[in-house]
N, C-alpha and C positions, 0 to 999 in steps of 0.2 A: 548579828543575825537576830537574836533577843529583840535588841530595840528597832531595827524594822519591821519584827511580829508585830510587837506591842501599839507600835504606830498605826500601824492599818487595823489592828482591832480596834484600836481608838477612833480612827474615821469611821469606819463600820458602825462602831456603836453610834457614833454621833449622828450618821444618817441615818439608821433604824430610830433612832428617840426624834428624831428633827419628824419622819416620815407618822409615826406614832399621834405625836401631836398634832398633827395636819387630820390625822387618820380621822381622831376624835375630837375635832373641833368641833363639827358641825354636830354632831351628838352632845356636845356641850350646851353647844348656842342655845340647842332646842329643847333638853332640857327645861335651860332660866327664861327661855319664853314661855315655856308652859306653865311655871311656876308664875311668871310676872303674868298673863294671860294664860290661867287655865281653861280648858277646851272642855266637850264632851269623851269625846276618846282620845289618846293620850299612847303614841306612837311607842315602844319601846327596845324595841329591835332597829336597828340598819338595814334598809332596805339594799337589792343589788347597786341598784342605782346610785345611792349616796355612796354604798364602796368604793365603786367604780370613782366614780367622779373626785372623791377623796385621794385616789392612788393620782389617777392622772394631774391632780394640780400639786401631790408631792413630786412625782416624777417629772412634770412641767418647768416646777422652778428651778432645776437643774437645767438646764438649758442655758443660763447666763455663763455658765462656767467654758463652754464653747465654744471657741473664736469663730465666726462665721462672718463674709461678707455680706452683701445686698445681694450677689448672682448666688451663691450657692443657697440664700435661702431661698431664693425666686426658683432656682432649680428644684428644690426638698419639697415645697410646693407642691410644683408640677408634677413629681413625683407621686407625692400625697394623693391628690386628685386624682391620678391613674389609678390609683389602689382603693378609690371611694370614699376615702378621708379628708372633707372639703372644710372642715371646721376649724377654728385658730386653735383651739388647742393643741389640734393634731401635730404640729412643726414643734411646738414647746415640747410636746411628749418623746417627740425621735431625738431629739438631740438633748435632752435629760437623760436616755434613755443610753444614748454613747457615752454619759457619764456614769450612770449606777452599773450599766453591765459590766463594762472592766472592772468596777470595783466587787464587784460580786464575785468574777471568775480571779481576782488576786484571793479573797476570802478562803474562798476554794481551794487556790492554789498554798495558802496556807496550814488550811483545815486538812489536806489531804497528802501534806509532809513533802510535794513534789519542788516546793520551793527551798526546801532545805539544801538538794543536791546543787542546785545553780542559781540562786538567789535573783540574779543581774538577769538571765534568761528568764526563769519562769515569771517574773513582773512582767518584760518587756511584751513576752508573748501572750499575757492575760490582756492586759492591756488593749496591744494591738487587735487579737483578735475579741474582744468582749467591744472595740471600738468599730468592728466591721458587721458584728452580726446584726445589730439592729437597720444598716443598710441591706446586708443580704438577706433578712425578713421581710423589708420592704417590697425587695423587687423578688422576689417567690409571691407575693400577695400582688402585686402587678401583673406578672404573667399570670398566673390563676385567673384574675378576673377578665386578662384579657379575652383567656382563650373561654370561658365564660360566654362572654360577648360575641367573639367570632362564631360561638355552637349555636348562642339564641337567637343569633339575627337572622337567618331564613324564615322558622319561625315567626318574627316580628313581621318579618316584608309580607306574610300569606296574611297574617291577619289586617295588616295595614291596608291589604288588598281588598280582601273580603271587605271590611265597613268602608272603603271607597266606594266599592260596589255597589253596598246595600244603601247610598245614599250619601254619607258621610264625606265634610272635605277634611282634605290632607291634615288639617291640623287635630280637627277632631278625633279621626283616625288614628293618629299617634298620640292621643291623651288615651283612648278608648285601650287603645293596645298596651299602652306605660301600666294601664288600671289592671287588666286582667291576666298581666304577666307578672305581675309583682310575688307570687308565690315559685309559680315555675322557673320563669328567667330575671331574680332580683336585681341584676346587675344590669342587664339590657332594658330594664323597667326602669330603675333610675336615673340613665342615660335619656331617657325616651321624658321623662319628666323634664326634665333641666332644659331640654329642647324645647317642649310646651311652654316651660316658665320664660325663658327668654323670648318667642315668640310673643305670647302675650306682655310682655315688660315694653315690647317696641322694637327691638329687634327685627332686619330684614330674617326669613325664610333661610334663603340661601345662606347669611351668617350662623344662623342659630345652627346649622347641619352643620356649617364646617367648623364652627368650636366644637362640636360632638366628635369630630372627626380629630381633632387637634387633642380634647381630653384623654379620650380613648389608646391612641396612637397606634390605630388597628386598619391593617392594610384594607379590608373588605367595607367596613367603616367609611376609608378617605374616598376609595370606589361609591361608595353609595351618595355621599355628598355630593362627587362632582357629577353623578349620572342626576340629583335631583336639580340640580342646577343647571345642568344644560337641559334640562324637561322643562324647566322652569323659561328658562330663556328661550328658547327653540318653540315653546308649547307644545310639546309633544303628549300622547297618553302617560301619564302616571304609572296608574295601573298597569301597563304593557312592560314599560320598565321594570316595574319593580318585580314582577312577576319573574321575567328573562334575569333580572341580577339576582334573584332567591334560587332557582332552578342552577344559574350558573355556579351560586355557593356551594347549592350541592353536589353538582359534578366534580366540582373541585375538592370537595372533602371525601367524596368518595377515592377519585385519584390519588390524593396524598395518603388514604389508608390501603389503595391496592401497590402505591410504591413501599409503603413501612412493612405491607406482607413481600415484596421480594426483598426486600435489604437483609429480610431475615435469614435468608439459606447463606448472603455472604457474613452475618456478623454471628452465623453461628459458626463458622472455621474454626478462630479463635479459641473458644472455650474448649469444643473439640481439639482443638491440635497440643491445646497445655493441660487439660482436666481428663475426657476422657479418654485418649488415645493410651497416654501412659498407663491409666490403671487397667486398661483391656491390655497391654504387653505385657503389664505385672502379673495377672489374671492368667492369661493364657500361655505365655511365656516364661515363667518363673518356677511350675512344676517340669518342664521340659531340663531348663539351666540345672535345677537341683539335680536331675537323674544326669544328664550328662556331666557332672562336677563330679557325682559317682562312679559314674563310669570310666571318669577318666584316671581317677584315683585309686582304682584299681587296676586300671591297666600300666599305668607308669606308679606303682610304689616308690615311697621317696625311701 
């Protein structure tokens, strides 16, 4: 037991001093630059930025340690992208990241004596689970942003509406909308950009919507794709579309929250039938049982 303490404090350490050095590289460099070309001002703090960027290429170069195929990083990817994370480093950082977590929750499992009682158990289950949490943070930041997107796109379709209106064509429209929604709705902004960008790059219309529709993986999303594609093909109004698919979003989100208020009276049974039914018996019930336990004990003396 000793000497598999000693060992995982040893890898521990060696990744804290490997992640160290990475840390303060770049605080190094710039230092002997400043020395070899000295400036007017003369930086000496770590900004957020270089932190950041210093953790994720210590956490990055862990990544080779992790067998993966070509389909599952094509899939990690994919993933990636649903969650807003379109950059390369981002795929180095998740599967670094299945390697320093379990080594952190063994540390732990260490530090906090629980590895003592079952040595073969507590590794196995640090492991395992330190090697799933970085996918189940993933897809919590997936769904978040989806439902993000599904709340901001009515919104998006009024305003896409409104500057078709006032003059504006479609593409315009949805640059004008990407711009002024960037605070309110970030996620449905960004989306709405990468649509622009690809349109302008050469991209058909109708493709650029339906990668939008493919990034996202968002059922009212793929709805809005093929409604602008058969507008498109058909020539039908735009605007009338988009107007009946925004109005239709929201009858549907209204519906879905007048069905989440009935589910309510059934999924509060439960609580009632185990929480508070018993302590109203105990409550109401239990000075009754006292006095007749009395009562009875007096009348049949043992």
């Amino acid at each position: 037991m000793g000497i598999v303490a000693i060992s995982f404090g040893a890898i521990f350490f060696l990744i804290a001093s490997g992640g160290l050095l990475l840390f303060y590289r770049e605080a190094m460099m710039q230092r002997i630059s400043q020395v070899v070309t000295p400036r007017a001002k003369r930086p000496d703090i770590l900004n957020s930025a270089q932190i950041s960027t210093s953790i994720g290429q210590f956490v990055g170069q862990l990544d080779r340690v992790v067998p993966k195929s070509d389909a599952e990083v094509s899939v990690a990817e994919k993933r990636l992208a649903r969650a807003g994370y379109r950059t390369a480093p981002a795929r180095h950082i998740l599967y670094g990241a299945k390697v320093l977590v379990p080594l952190v929750f063994c540390a732990l499992a260490i530090v906090s004596g629980f590895a003592s009682y079952s040595p073969v158990s507590a590794y196995a289950l640090s492991l395992g689970i330190g090697f799933i949490v970085p996918d189940f943070w993933l897809s919590r930041r997936i769904a978040r942003r989806q439902k993000d997107i599904r709340l901001g796109l009515p919104d998006a379709l009024d305003f896409i509406v409104i500057c078709i209106e006032a003059g504006l064509s479609l593409d315009q429209a949805t640059a004008r909308t990407a711009q002024e929604l960037q605070i309110a709705r970030p996620a449905i902004s960004d989306e709405l950009d990468l649509v622009v960008l690809e349109h302008r790059a050469g991209r058909p219309r109708s493709e650029a919507w339906k990668n939008f529709a493919d990034r996202t993986d968002v059922d009212s999303v793929r709805v809005l794709a093929t409604i602008l594609i058969q507008a498109e093909t058909l020539g039908t109004s735009v605007t009338k579309t988009l107007r009946v698919h925004s109005d239709t979003l929201r009858t549907k989100r209204r519906q879905q929250v007048e069905e989440q208020a009935a589910k309510t009276s059934v999924k509060l049974v439960f609580p009632l039938a185990l929480f508070i039914f018993p302590s109203l018996f105990v409550v109401v019930l239990g000075p009754e049982a006292i006095i007749m336990a009395e009562s009875f004990s007096t009348l049949f003396p043992h």
